[in-house]
SEPAMAR-598804 format. One record per residue (C-alpha): residue number from 1; x, y, z. Coordinates in Angstrom, 1 decimal, always signed. Example, Ala and Ser with C-alpha at 12.3 -4.5 7.8 and 13.67 -1.06 7.14 Angstrom:
REM SEPAMAR-598804
   nr      xx      yy      zz
    1   +12.3    -4.5    +7.8
    2   +13.7    -1.1    +7.1
REM end
This chain:
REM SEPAMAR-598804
   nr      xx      yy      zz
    1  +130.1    +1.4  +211.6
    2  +132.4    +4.2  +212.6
    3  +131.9    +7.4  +213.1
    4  +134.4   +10.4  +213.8
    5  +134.0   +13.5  +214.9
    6  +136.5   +16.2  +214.6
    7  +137.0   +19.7  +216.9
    8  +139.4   +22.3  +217.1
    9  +139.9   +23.9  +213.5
   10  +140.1   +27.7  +213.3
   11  +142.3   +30.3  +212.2
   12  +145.9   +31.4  +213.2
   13  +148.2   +33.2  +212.4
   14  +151.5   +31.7  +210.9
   15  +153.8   +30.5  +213.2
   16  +151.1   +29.7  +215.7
   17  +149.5   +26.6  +216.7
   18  +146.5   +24.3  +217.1
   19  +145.0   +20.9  +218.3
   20  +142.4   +19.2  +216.2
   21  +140.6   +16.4  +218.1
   22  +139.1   +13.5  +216.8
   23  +136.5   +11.4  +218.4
   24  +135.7    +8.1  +217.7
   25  +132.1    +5.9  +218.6
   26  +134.1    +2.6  +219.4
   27  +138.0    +1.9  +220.1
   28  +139.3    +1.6  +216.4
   29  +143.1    +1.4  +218.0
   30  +143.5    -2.3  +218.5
   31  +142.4    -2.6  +214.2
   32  +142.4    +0.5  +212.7
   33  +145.0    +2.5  +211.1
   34  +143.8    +6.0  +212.1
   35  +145.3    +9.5  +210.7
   36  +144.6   +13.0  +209.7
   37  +144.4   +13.8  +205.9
   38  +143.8   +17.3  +204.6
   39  +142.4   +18.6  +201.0
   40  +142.9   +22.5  +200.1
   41  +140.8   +23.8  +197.8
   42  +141.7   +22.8  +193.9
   43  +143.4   +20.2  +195.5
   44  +143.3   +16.1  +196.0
   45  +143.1   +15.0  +199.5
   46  +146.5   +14.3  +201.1
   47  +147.7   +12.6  +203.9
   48  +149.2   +14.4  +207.1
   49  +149.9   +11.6  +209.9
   50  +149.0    +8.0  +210.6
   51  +149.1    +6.0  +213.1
   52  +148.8    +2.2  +212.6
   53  +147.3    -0.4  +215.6
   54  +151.4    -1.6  +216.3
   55  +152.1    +1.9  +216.9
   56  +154.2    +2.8  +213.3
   57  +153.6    +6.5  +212.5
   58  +154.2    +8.1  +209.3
   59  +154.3   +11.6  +208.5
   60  +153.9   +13.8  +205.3
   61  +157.5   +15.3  +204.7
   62  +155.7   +18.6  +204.8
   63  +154.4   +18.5  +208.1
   64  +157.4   +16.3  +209.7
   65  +159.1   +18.2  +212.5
   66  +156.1   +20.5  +213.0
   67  +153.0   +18.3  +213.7
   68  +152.5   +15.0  +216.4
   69  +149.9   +12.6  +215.9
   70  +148.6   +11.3  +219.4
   71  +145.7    +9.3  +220.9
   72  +144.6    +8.8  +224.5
   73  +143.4    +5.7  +226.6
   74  +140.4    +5.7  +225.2
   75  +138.4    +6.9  +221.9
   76  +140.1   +10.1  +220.6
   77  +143.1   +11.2  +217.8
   78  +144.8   +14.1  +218.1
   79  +146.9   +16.1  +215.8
   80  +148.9   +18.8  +217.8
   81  +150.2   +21.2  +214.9
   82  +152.9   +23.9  +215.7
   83  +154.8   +26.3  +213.2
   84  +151.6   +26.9  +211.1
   85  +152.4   +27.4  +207.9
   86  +149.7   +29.2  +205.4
   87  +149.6   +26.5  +202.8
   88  +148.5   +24.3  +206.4
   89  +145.4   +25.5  +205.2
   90  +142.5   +23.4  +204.2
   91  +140.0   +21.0  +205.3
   92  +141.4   +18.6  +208.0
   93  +139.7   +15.0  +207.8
   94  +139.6   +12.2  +210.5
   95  +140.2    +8.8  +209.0
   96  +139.6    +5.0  +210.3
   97  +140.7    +2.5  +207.8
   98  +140.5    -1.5  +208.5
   99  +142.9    -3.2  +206.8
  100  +141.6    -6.8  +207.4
  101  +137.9    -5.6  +205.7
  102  +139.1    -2.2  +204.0
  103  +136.1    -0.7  +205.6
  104  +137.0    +3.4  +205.3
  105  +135.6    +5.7  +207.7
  106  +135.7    +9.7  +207.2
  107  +134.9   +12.2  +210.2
  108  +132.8   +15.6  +208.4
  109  +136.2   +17.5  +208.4
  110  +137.0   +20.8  +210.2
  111  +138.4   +23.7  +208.6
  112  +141.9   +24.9  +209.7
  113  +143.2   +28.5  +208.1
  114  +146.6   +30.2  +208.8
  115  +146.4   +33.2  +207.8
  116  +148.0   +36.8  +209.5
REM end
């Protein structure tokens, strides 16, 4: 079992930036395929970022340019996200997925609103 716990949502204003955080009970790097996804309200959940264990990552074209996906030595995903846009906002998600079990791991989300 995995568990994620995100930090760092809030608001902004557009244009401005923020780092969610993403904190993981066990090292899922060396496995796991870990990335951000966001859902707006009304909408389906979407990817952002991922990042798989050989180090590929893939962006969202609308995000591309404007947000880096990250990890440290350890246990925690980041998602550094600059030139916030207001349809950036929604409900950011952690995810863990292992593609050798398909086990699928969600964090509780934080919000993220860019509004002026």
């Amino acid at each position: 079992q995995v568990q994620l716990v995100e930090s760092g949502g809030g608001t902004v204003q557009p244009g401005g930036s923020l780092r969610l955080s993403c904190l993981a009970s066990v090292n899922v790097y060396s496995i796991y395929v870990v990335g951000w996804y966001r859902q707006a309200p009304g909408t389906q959940r979407e990817l952002v970022a991922r990042m798989a264990s050989g180090g590929r990552i893939d962006y969202a074209d609308s995000v591309a340019g404007r947000f880096t996906i990250s990890r440290d030595a350890r246990y925690t995903l980041y998602l550094q996200m600059n030139s916030l846009k207001p349809e950036d906002t929604a409900v950011y998600y952690c995810n863990a997925f292992n593609p050798y079990t398909q086990a699928n791991f969600w964090g509780q989300g934080t919000q993220v609103t860019v509004s002026s």
